[in-house]
C-alpha positions as CSV (number, residue, x, y, z in Angstrom):
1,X,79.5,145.5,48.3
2,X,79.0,144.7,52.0
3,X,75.0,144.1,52.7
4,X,75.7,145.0,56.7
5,X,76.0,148.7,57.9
6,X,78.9,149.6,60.2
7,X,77.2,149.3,64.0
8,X,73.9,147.6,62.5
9,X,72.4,144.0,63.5
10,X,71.3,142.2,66.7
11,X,73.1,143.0,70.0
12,X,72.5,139.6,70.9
13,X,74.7,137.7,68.1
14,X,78.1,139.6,69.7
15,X,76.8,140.4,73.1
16,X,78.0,137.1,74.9
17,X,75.6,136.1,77.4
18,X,76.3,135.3,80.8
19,X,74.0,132.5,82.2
20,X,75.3,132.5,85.7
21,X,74.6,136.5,86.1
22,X,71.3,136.0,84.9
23,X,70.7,132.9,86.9
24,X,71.9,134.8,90.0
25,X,70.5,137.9,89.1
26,X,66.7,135.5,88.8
27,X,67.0,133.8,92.0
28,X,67.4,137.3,94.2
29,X,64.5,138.7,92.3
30,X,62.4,135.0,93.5
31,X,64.1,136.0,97.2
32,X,63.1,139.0,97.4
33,X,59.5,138.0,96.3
34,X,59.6,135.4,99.1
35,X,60.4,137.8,101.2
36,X,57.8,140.5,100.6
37,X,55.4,138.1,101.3
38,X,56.8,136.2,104.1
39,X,56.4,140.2,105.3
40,X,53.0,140.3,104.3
41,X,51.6,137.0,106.0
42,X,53.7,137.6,109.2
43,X,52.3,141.3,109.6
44,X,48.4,139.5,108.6
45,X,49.6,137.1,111.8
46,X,50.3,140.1,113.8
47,X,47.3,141.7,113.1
48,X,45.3,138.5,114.4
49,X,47.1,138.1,117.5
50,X,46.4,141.5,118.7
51,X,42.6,140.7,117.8
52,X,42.8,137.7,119.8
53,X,44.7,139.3,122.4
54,X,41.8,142.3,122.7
55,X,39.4,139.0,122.8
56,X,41.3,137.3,125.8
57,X,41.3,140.6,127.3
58,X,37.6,141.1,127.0
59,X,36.6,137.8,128.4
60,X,39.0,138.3,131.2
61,X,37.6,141.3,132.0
62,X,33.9,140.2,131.5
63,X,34.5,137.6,134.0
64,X,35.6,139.7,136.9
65,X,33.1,142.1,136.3
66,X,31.0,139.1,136.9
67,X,32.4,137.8,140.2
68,X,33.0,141.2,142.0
69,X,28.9,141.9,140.7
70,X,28.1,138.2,142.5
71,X,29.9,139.2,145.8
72,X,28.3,142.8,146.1
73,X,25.6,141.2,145.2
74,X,26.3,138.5,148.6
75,X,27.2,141.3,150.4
76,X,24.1,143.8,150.1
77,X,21.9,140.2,150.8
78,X,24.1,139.5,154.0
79,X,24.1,143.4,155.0
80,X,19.7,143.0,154.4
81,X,19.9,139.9,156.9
């Protein structure tokens, strides 16, 4: 009398197992991973460049909003003289 049923028992013991699929198959997941977040931190650097860029722009702009108010100001004195 046979103790095992027909079909019965652990894939794994007649399964073979193929290490270099697996290893293959585990390094494109890690890829992947590294490139999600390569994704993510270059689209957080992105996002702080343009703020920097609006920055730049805003001083830029500050200052010649500064130098034309200095020469009307030199002007209206001149035109009082």
């Amino acid at each position: 009398m046979s103790t095992r049923q027909a079909g019965g028992g652990s894939r794994f013991l007649f399964d073979s197992f193929d290490a270099a699929a697996a290893r293959i198959e585990a390094n494109e997941r890690v890829a992947e991973e590294r490139w999600a977040a390569l994704d993510y931190r270059l689209e957080l650097i992105d996002v702080a460049l343009e703020r920097l860029e609006k920055r730049i722009w805003l001083g830029v702009s500050g200052v010649a909003v500064f130098l034309l108010t200095q020469m009307a100001e030199a002007l209206l004195a001149a035109a009082v003289k």
